[in-house]
N, C-alpha and C positions, 0 to 999 in steps of 0.2 A: 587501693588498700585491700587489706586479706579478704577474702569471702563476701565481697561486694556485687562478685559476677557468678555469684552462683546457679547455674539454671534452675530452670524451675522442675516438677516432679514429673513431667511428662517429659522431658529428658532422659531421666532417670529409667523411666517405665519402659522406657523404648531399647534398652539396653546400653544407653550409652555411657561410659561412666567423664568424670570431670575432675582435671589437676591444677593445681597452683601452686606458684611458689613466692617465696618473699627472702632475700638473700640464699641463702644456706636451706631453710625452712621449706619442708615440699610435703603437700599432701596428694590423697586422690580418695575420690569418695567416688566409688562403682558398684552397682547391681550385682548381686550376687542370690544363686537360687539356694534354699535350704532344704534340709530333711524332710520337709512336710508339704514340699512345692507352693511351699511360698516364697515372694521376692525380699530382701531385704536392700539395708545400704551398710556397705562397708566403706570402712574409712582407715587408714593407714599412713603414719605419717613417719617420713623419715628426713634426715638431713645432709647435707651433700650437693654434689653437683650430675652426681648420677642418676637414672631412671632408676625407678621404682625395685625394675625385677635385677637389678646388681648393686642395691643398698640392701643393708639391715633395717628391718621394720623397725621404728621405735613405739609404734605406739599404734593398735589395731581396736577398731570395737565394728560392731552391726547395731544396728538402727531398722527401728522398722521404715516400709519403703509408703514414705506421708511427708505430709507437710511437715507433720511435727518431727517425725524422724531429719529432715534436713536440718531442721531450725537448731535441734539436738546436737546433731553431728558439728552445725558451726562454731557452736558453745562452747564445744570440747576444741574444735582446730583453735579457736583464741586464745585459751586456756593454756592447751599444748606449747603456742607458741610465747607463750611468756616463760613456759618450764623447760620448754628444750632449747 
């Protein structure tokens, strides 16, 4: 099922980022640095049979990079995936 295999934050912290997909339905949630050199989590979700970087984003947020920000981000990919 969707986001059952999420790794955990040290994952994350290590730079790696992490995708799934469910039919059509495709997300990735990856580290990204910001303005103030801090780490966050981005999450971006699109639909298709294609990778990420030759689809249209449907749907993008940042999350701070915790526990809660993961917990965050899968609220929204559930979410997402009942509206896209």
């Amino acid at each position: 099922m969707i986001c059952d295999d999420i790794p955990l934050l040290l994952w994350f912290q290590c730079g790696n980022p992490f995708s799934e997909s469910d039919g059509m339905f495709r997300y990735c949630i990856s580290p990204k640095d910001n303005e103030e050199n801090e780490r966050s989590l981005l999450l971006e979700i699109w639909r298709g049979r294609l990778c990420r970087e030759k689809s249209e984003i449907l749907y993008s947020e940042e999350f701070p990079m915790s526990d809660e920000g993961i917990k965050s981000a899968v609220e929204v990919i559930k979410r997402e995936k009942s509206n896209i």
